[in-house]
Wavefront OBJ file of the C-alpha trace (Angstrom):
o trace
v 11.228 -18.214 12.381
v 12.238 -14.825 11.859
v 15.899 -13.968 13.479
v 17.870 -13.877 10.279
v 19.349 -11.464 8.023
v 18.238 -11.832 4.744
v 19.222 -10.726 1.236
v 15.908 -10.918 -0.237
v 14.337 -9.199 -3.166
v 10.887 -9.958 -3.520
v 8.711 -7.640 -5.793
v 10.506 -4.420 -6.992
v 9.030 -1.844 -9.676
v 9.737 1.643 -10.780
v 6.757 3.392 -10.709
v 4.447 1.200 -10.670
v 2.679 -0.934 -7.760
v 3.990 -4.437 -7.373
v 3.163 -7.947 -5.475
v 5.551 -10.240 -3.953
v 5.865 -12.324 -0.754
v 6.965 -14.764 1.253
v 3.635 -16.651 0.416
v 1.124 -15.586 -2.007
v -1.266 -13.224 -1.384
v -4.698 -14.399 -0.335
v -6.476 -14.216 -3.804
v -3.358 -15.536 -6.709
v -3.621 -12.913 -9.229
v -1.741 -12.922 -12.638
v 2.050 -11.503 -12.732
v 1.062 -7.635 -13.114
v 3.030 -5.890 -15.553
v 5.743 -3.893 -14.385
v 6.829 -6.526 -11.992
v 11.062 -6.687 -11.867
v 10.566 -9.991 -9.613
v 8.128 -11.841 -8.070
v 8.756 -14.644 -5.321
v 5.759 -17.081 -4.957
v 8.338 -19.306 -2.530
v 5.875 -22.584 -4.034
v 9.034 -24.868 -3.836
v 11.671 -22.817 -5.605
v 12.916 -19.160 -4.972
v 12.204 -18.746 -9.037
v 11.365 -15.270 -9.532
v 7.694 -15.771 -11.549
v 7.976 -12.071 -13.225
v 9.238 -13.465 -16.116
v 12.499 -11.541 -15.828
v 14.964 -14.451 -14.554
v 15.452 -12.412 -11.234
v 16.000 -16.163 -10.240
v 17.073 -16.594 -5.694
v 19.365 -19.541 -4.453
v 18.493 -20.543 -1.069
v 21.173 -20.236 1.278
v 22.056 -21.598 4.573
v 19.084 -24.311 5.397
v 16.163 -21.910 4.641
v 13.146 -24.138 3.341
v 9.960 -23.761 2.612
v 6.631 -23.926 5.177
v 2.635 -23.288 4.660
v 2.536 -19.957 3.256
v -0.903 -17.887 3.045
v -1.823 -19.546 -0.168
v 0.512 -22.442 -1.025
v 4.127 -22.556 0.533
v 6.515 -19.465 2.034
v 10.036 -18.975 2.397
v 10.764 -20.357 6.259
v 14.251 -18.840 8.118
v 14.635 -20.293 11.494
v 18.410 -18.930 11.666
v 20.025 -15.570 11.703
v 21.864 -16.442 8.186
v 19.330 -18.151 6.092
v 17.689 -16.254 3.055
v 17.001 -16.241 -0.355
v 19.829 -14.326 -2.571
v 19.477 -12.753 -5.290
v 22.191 -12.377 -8.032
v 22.499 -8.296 -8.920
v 21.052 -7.397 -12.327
v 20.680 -3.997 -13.345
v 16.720 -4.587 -13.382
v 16.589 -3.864 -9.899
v 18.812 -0.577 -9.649
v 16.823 2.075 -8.911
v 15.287 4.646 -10.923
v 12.796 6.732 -9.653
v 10.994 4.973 -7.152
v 10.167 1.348 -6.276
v 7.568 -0.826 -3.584
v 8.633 -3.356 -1.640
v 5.926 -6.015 -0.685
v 6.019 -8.706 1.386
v 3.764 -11.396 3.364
v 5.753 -12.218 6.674
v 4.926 -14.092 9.811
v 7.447 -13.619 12.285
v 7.731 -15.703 15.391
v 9.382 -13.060 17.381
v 10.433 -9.460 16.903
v 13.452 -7.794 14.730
v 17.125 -7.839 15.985
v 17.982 -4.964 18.048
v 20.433 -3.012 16.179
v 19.395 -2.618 12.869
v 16.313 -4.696 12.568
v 15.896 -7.696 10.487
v 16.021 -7.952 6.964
v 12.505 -8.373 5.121
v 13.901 -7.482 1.737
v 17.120 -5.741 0.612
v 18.561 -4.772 -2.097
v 22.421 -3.536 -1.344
v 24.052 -2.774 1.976
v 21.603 -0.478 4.417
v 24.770 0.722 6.345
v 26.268 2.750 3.353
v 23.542 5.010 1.147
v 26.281 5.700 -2.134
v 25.119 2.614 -3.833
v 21.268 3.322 -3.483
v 20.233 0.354 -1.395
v 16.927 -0.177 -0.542
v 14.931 -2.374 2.027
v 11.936 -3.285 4.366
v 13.166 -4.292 8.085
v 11.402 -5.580 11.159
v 12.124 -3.840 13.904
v 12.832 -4.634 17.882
v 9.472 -2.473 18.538
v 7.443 -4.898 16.103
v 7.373 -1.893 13.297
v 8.472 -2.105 9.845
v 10.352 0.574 8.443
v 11.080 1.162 4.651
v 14.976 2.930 3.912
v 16.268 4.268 0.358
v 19.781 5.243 0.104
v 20.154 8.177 -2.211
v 23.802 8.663 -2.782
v 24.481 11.485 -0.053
v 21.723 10.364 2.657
v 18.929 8.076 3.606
v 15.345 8.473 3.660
v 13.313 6.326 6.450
v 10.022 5.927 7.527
v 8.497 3.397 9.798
v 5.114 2.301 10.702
v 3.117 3.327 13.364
v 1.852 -0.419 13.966
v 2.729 -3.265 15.555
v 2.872 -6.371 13.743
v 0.957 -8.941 15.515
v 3.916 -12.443 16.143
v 2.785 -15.571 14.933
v -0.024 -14.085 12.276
v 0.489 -13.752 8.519
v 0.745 -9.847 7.767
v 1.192 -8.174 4.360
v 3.167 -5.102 4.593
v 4.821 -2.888 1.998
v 6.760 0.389 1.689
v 6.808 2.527 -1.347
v 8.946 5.342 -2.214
v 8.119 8.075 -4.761
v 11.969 9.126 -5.799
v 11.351 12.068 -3.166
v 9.046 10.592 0.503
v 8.601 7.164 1.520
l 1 2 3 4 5 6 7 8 9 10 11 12 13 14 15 16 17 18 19 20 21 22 23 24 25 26 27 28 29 30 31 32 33 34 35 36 37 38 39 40 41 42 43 44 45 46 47 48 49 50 51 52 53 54 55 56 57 58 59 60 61 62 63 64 65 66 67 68 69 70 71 72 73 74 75 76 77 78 79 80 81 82 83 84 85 86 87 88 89 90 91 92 93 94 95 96 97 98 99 100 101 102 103 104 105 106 107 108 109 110 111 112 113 114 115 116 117 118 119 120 121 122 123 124 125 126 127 128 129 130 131 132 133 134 135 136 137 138 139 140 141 142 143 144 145 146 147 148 149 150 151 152 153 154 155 156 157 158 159 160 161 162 163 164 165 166 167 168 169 170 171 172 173 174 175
């Protein structure tokens, strides 16, 4: 379910807390304010933020039982949900990334596998940001910051085959 490189966005705000996922969280809650975009995957990748942050599935990626309701399913390394650019979700000061995931086995090798991205990961001058699932089961968090990254990863292992809700947040200065 989970060998794919995705270009998805879920929940991103400056300063602020957010909620997105693959699936809803446990306990729907109302569209907190702040949100830039908001995924509920509940038979469209419509952004539900209110901002038009609207995905397009691509590649054969579909939809499964979620935690509440339906997720986002990728059963192939090129299937995601993209999201067109929009200055909404450029940086500013800071930004959390949330997700619900449920991975049938663990991150590619090299660079991990895309949770959530927003730019290219390899290059830091355009201040791309992401969540990745790592070969060792961890999720680490990167923010490009125009000369250098910042990176963090977790010191858990995410359990295969079980709904998990992780996040990474970064200030404008730590992760």
């Amino acid at each position: 379910m989970f060998n794919h490189k995705m270009k998805f966005l879920t929940a991103i705000v400056f300063s602020l807390a957010i909620f997105a996922s693959f699936s809803h969280a446990q306990v729907c809650t109302p569209t907190p304010s702040g949100i830039v975009a908001w995924y509920a995957a509940d038979g469209n990748p419509n952004d539900i933020s209110g901002n038009g942050n609207h995905g397009t599935l691509q590649n054969g990626a579909t939809f499964a039982a979620g935690q509440v309701g339906q997720s986002f399913n990728f059963t192939a390394s090129d299937q995601r949900v993209e999201i067109p650019d929009n200055a909404s979700l450029d940086l500013t000061n800071g930004v959390t990334l949330e997700a619900w995931i449920a991975p049938s086995q663990v991150g590619e090798a090299t660079n991990g596998t895309t949770i959530i991205t927003k730019g290219d990961l390899t290059s830091f001058s355009n201040q791309p940001y992401g969540l990745l699932y790592g070969s060792n089961g961890r999720i680490a968090m990167r923010v490009g910051n125009t000369t250098t990254f910042e990176a963090a990863e977790s010191t858990s292992v995410l359990p295969l085959n079980t709904f998990s809700h992780v996040v990474g947040s970064y200030d404008g200065n730590v992760i």
